[in-house]
C-alpha positions in Angstrom: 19.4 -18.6 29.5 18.7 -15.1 28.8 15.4 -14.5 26.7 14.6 -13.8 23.1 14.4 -10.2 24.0 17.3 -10.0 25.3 19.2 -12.0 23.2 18.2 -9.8 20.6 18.4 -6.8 21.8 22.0 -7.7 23.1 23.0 -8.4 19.3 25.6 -6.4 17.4 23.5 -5.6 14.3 25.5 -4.1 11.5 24.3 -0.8 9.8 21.6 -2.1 6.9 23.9 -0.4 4.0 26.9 -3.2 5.1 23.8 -6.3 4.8 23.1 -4.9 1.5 27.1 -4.9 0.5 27.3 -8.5 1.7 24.5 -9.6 -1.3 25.7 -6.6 -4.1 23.1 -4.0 -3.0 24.2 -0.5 -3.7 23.5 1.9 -0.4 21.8 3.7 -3.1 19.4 1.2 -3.9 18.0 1.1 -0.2 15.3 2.6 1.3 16.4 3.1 5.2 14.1 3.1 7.9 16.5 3.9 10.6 19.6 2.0 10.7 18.9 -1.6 11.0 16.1 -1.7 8.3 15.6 -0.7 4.8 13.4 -1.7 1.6 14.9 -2.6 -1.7 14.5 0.0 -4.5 11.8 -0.4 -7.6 15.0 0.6 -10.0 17.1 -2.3 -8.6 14.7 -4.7 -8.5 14.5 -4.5 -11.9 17.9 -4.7 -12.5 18.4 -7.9 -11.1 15.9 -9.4 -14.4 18.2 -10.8 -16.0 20.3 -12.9 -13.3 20.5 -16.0 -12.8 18.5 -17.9 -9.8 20.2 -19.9 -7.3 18.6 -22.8 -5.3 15.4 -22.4 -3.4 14.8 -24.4 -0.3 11.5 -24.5 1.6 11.8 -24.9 5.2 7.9 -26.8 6.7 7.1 -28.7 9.3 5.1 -31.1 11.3 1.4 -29.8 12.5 2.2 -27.6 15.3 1.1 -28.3 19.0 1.9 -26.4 22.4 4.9 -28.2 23.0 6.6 -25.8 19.7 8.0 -26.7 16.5 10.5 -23.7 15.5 10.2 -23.3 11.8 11.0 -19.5 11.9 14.2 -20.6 14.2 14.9 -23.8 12.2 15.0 -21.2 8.6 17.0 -18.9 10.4 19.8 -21.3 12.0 19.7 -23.0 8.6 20.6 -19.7 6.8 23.3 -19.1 9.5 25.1 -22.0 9.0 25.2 -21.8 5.5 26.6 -18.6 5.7 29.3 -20.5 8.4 29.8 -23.2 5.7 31.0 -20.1 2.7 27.8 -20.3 0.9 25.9 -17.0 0.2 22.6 -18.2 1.5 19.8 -15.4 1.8 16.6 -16.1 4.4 13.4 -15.3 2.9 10.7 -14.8 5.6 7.0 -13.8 6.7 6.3 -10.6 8.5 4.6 -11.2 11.6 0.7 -10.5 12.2 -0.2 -8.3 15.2 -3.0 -10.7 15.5 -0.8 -13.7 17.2 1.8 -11.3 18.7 -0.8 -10.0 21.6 -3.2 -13.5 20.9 -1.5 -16.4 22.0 1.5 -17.3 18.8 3.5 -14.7 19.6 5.8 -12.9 17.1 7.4 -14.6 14.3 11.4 -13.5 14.2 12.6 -17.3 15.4 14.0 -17.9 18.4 17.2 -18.2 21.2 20.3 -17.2 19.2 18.8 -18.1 15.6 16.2 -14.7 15.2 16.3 -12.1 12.6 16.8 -8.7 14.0 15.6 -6.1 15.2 13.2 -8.3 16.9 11.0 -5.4 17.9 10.4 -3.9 14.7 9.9 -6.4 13.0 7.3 -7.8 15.6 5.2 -4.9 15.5 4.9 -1.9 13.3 8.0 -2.7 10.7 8.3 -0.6 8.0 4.1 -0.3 7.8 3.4 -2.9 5.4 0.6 -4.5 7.3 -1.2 -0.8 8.3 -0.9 0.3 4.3 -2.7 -3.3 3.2 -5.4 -2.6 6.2 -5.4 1.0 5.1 -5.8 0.3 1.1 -8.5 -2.5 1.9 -10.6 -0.3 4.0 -10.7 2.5 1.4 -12.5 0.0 -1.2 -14.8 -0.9 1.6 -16.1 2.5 2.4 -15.9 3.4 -1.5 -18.1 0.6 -2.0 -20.5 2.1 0.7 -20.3 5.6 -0.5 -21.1 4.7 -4.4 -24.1 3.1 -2.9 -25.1 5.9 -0.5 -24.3 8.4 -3.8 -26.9 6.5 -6.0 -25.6 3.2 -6.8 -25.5 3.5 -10.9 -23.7 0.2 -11.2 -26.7 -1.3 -9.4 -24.8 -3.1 -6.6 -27.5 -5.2 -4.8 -26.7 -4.3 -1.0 -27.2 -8.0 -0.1 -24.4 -9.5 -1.6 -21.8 -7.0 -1.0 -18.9 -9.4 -0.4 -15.8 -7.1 0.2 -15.7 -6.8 4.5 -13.4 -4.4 6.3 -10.2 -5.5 7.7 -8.4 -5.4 10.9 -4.8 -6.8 12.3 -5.9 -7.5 15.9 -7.6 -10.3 17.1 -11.5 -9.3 17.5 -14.1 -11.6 17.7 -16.5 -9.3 18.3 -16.2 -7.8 14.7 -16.8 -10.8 13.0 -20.3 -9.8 12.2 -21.5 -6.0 12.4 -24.3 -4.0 11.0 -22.7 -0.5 9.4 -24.6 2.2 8.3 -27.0 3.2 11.5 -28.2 6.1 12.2 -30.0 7.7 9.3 -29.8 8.4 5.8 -26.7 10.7 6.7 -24.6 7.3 7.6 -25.3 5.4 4.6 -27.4 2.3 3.7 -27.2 -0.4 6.7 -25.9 -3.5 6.1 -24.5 -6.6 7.4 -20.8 -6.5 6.8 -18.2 -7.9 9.1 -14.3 -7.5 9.4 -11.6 -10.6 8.6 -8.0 -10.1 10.2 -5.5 -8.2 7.8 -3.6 -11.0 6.7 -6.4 -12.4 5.3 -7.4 -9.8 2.9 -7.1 -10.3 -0.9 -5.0 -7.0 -1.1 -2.7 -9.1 0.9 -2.3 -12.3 -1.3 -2.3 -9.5 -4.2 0.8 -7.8 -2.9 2.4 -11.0 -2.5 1.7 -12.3 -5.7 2.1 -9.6 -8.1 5.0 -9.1 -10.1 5.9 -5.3 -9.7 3.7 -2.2 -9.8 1.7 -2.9 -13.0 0.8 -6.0 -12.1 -0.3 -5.2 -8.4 -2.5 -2.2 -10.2 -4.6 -4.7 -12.6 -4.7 -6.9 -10.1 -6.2 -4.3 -7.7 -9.0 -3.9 -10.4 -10.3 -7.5 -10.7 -11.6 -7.8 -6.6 -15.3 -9.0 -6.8 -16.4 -6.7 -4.3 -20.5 -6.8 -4.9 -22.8 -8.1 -7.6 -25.6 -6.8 -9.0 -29.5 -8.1 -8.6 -28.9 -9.9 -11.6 -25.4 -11.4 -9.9 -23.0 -9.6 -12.5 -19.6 -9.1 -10.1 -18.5 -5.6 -9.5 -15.0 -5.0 -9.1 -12.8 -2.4 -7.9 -12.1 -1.2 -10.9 -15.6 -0.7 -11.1 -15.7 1.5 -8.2 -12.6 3.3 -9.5 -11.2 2.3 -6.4 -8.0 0.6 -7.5 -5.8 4.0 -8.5 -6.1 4.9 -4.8 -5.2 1.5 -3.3 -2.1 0.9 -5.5 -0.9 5.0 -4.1 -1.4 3.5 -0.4 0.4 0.2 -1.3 3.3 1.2 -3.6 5.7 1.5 -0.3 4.3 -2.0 0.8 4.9 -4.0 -3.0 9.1 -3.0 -1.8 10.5 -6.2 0.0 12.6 -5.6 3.4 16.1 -6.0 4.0 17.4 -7.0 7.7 19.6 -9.7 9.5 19.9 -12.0 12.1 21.9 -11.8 14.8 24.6 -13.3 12.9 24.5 -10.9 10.6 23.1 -13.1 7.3 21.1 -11.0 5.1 16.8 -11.8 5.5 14.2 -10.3 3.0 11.1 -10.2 5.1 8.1 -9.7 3.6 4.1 -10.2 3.6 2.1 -13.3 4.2 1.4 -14.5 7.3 -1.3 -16.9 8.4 -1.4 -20.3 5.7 -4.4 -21.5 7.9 -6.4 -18.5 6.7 -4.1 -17.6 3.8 -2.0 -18.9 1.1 1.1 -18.0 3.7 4.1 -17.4 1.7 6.1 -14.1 1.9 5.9 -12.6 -1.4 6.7 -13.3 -4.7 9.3 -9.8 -5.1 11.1 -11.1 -2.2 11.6 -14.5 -3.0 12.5 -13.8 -6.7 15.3 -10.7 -4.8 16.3 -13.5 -2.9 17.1 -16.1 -5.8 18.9 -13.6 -7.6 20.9 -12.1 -5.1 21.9 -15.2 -3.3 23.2 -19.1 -4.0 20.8 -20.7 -1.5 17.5 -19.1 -0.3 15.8 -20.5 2.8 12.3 -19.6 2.9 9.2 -20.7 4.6 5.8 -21.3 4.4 2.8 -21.7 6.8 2.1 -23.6 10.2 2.1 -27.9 9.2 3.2 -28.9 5.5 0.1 -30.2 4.9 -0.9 -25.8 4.9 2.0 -24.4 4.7 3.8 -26.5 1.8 0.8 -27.5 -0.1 -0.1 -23.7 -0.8 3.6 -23.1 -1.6 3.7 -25.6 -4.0 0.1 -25.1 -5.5 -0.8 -21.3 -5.4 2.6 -19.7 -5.3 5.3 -22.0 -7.2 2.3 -22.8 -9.6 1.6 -19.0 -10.1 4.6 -17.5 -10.3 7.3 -20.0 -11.8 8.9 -21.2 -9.2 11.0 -24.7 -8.5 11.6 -25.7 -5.2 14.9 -28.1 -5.0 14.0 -29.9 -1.9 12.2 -29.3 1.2 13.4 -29.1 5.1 10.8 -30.9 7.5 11.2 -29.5 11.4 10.0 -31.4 13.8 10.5 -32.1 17.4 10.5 -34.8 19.8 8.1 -32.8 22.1 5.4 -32.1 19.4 6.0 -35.7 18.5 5.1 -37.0 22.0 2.3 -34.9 22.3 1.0 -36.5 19.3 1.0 -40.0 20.6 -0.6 -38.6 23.5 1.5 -37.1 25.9 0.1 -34.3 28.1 2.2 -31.0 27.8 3.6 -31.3 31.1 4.9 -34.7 31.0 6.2 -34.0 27.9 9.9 -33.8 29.9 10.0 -37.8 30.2 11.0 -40.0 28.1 8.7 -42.1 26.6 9.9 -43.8 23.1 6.9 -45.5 22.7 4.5 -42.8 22.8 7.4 -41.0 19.7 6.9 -43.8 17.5 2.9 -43.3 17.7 3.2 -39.7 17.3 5.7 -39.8 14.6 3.1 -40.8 12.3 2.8 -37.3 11.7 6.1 -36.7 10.4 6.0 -39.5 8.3 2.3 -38.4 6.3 4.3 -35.2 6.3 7.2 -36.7 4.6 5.0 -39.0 2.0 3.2 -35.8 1.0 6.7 -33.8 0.6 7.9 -36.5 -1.6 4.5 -36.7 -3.7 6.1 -33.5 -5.0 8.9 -34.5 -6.4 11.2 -32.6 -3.6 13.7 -34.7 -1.5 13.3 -34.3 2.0 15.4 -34.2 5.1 14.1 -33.9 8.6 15.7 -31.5 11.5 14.9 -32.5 14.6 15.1 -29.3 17.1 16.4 -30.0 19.8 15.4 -30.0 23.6 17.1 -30.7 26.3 14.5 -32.8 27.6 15.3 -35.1 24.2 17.3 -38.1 25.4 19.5 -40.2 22.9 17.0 -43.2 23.2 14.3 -41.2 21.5 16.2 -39.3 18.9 17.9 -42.8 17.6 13.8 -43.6 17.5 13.6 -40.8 15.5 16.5 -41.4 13.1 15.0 -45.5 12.7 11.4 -44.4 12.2 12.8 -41.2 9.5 15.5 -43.6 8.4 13.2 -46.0 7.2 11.3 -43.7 4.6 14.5 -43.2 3.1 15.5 -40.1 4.9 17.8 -38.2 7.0 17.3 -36.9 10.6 19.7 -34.5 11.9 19.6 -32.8 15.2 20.1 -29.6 15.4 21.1 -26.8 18.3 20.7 -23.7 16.5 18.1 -22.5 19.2 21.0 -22.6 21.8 24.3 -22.1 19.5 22.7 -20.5 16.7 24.1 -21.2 13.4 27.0 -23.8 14.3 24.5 -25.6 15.9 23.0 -26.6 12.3 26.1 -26.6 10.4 25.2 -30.6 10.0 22.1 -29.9 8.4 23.4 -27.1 6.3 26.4 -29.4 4.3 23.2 -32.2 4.3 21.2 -29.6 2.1 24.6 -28.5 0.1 24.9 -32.2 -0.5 21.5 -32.8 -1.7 21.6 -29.6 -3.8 24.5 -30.5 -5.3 22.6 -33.9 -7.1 20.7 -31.2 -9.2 17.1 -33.3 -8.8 15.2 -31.3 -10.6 11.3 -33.3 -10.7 9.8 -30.7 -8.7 5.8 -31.2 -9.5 2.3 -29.7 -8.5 -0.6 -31.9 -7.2 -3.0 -30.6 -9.8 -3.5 -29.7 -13.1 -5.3 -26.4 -13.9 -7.9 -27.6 -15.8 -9.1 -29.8 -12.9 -13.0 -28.4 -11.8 -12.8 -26.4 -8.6 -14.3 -29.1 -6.3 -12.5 -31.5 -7.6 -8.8 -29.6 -7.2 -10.2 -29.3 -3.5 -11.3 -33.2 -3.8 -7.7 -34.3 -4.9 -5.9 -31.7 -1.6 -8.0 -33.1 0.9 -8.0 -37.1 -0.1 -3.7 -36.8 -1.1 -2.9 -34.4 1.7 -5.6 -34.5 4.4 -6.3 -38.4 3.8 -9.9 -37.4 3.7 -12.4 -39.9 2.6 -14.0 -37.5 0.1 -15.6 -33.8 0.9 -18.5 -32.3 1.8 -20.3 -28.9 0.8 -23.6 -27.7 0.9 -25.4 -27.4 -2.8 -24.8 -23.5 -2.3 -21.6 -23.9 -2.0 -21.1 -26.6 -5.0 -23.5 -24.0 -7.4 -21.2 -21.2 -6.8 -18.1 -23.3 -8.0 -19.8 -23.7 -11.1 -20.7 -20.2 -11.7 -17.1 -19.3 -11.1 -16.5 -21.9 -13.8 -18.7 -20.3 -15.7 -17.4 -17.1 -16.1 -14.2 -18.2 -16.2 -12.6 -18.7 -13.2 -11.9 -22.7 -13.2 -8.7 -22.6 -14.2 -7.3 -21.5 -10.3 -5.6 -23.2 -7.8 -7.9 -23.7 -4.5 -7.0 -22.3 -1.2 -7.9 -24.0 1.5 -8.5 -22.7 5.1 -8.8 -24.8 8.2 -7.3 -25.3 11.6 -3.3 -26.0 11.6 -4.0 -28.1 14.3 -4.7 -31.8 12.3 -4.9 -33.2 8.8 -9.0 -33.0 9.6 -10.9 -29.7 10.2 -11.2 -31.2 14.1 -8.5 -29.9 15.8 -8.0 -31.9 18.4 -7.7 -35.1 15.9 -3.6 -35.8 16.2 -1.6 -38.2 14.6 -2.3 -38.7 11.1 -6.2 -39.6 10.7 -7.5 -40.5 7.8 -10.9 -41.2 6.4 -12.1 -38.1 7.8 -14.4 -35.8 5.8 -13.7 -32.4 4.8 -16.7 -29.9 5.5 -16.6 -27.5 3.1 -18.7 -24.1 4.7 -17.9 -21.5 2.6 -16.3 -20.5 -0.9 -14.4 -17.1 -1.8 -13.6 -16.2 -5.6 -10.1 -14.1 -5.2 -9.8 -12.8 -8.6 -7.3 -10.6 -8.6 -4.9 -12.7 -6.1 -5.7 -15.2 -8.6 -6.9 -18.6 -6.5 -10.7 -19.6 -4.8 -10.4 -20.0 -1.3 -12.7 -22.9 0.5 -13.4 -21.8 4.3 -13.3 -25.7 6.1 -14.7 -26.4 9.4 -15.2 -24.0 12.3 -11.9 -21.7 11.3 -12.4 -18.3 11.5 -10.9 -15.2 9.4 -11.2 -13.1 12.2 -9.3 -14.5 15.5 -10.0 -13.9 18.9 -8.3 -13.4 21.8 -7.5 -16.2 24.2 -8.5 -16.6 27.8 -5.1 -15.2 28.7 -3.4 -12.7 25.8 0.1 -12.5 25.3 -0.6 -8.5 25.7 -1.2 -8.7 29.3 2.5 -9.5 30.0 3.4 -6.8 27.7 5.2 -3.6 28.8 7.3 -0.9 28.5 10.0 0.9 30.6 11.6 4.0 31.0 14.1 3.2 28.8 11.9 2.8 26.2 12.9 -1.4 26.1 10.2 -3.6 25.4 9.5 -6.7 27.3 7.2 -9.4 27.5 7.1 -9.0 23.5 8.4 -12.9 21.7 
């Protein structure tokens, strides 16, 4: 079979102004960037106000393992098919990080015949989102420097300047750095350090605000510093924020593609739900639900990431009710989880499914302790033989849901037209007892108390008293009534990543604590993750090239 690249690039995309037509978008009211790409006007998105939503659908999965999941491919081939089935279903996707595309993840546009297109593109540069949010956080950075190096009048004490710099390529080696060497000339050194892109506030900010306005006041609140006397200093302090909302204004537009099918997709922001909250934005999904009857969107790595901070930062922030969620998993990932080396992952071996599947079904449990009905699709391998997948149906049958296999990787969107009349079906019941695992009065440590012991299965948390006093003062002035964050490896339930399965009576080690105040959420930094990647032992970018044709290969 051909590859991804090829695949895509042997699709017969339609000009961007005919996707629009197919969802009542007036050429007018797009922004091209070449033919196959265009952001959706200011003016029309305002216009859309007063219309009606249709149905939202998340599309999560199980905890993701080397053997590959295909959530991007699973929302994709679940949009196609029901656009195959007459409904007019819009995809609503994340924009890929640079980070994973030359780390190890790769790109983020799905997979085989079910990808949104132009794969390129939207792999690497886009229409600049990523590069203005690096861009505008940057500026605050050295603004923050410069007010210091200019006198400091708001009395910023140097050792608890919080705002790093930003980058969106894996670096290890700028996790930590000392700026401001070399004399009085170069500014006031200090220890600083840089977290990858997606991981910036202005990122969660331009996901979650509302339209131009909002983004603007939200801009203002980031704590960048505090004073001796540990009174925050914002950017609106630093008169920073003005600047930031010029480079972002482009970036707060969502963007209009298609897959190879030709469905419409808004992709947009928000990568990375081990670091990050991981949603696309708020503009697009709300575009979405008011432009189509069904929008398939996504969220994160494992459900237990991805999902929860769906459910409790975004749905909880902005309004939104999710009708019912859309589990992928695989028999592959399953195995692996009960124990299975990659490479024998090609055998079949039912008993080692039924240990693994223990992580579908936590998945499932904590899907339905939202409220959300839940059906399972089960990508399929060709490895997968019918002895395993009628394991699979018993073990999901038994919880009082559906599996349905689906071949959308291969026959793209008639190869998930079963699971696309399963979610019109469901849908069609109107269940509407969609619910969030907190309440917002809840104390900080104890909303991250309640996600680790109902989602993780932890046995309780634990956070040193640094980290517990700086809760309180967040409480203090103000702050308790926002939804937690949490970040820690995709990998397991735990903060160990190599703990499989489903553990449970794990603790959850709470290192570090982030206020995000104009984003609007704290973020609790769990474990040994990182918010700056490296590379792996072997990047993706060293089988990256370029020929004379100008054709890109190696790039997935």
């Amino acid at each position: 079979m051909d590859s991804d690249g090829e695949i895509a690039r042997a699709a017969k995309l339609k000009p961007i102004a005919e996707i629009g037509e197919k969802l009542g978008i007036p050429a007018e009211a797009l922004v091209p960037y070449g033919h196959t790409k265009a952001k959706i006007s200011t003016a029309f998105l305002k216009s859309l106000a007063d219309r009606p939503e249709g149905d939202l659908v998340l599309v999560t999965a199980m905890n993701p393992t080397p053997a590959g999941e295909g959530k991007t491919t699973t929302t994709v081939g679940l949009g196609d098919a029901l656009t195959r089935i007459g409904k007019r279903a819009v995809i609503a996707l994340r924009e890929p990080s640079l980070g994973p595309c030359f780390g190890q993840k790769g790109g983020a546009t799905g997979g085989g015949y079910a990808q949104v297109v132009p794969m390129d593109d939207i792999n690497l540069h886009f229409t600049g989102d990523f590069h203005a949010i690096t861009a505008a956080h940057n500026l605050l950075a050295a603004m923050v420097d410069n007010h210091i190096h200019w006198g400091n009048a708001l009395g910023i004490d140097t050792r608890r300047v919080r705002w790093r710099r930003a980058l969106d390529v894996n670096d290890r080696s700028l996790r930590g750095v000392v700026t401001g060497l070399g004399g009085v000339a170069n500014g006031t050194p200090m220890e600083a350090g840089f977290d990858i892109t997606v991981a910036s506030e202005v990122m969660a900010i331009l996901c979650l605000a509302n339209d131009l306005a909002d983004l603007k006041a939200r801009l203002a609140k980031i704590i960048v510093a505090e004073t001796r006397e540990k009174k925050p200093v914002t950017a609106g302090d630093i008169k920073a924020d003005g600047a930031m909302a010029v480079l972002l204004k482009d970036a707060l537009l969502p963007n209009l593609v298609q897959t190879i099918e030709n469905t419409p997709a808004i992709v947009h922001l928000g990568p990375f739900a081990n670091i990050a909250h991981g949603c696309n934005s708020v503009t697009a999904t709300r575009a979405a639900l008011r432009l189509g009857e069904i929008v398939v969107t996504e969220a994160g790595f494992g459900a237990d990431l991805g999902a929860q901070k769906f459910f409790d930062i975004k749905c909880r922030l902005a309004g939104l009710k999710p009708r019912m969620a859309v589990l992928v998993a695989t028999i592959r990932s399953m195995k692996m989880n009960g124990g299975v080396a990659k490479g024998d992952l090609g055998k079949e071996d039912v008993e080692a499914l039924q240990r693994g599947a223990v992580n579908v079904q936590r998945h499932i449990e904590n899907l339905k302790g939202y409220g959300l009905p839940v059906i399972v699709a089960l990508n399929h391998f060709t490895s997968d033989t019918q002895a395993e997948v009628d394991a699979v149906k018993r073990i999901v049958g038994a919880m009082g849901c559906e599996a349905i296999v689906c071949r959308h990787w291969a026959e793209g969107g008639k190869g998930a037209e079963e699971l696309a009349r399963a979610v019109v079906a469901q849908l069609e019941k109107k269940d509407d007892s969609f619910r969030v695992l907190y309440d917002n009065a809840l104390p900080l440590l104890d909303k991250i108390e309640a996600t680790a012991k109902r989602i993780y299965r932890a046995s309780g948390i634990s956070a040193p008293q640094k980290v517990i006093a700086q809760l309180k003062r967040w409480e203090e002035s103000g702050f308790g009534r926002l939804p937690v964050c949490i970040a820690k490896t995709q990998y397991s339930f735990s903060t160990d990543p190599t703990k499989l399965g489903a553990p449970v009576d794990h603790v959850l080690d709470i290192r570090e604590v982030r206020l995000s105040a104009g984003a609007g959420f704290v973020v609790a930094i769990c474990g040994d993750l990182m918010t700056m990647p490296g590379l792996p032992r072997q990047p993706a970018a060293e089988l990256m090239s370029v020929d004379a044709d100008g054709n890109i290969h190696g790039l997935s």
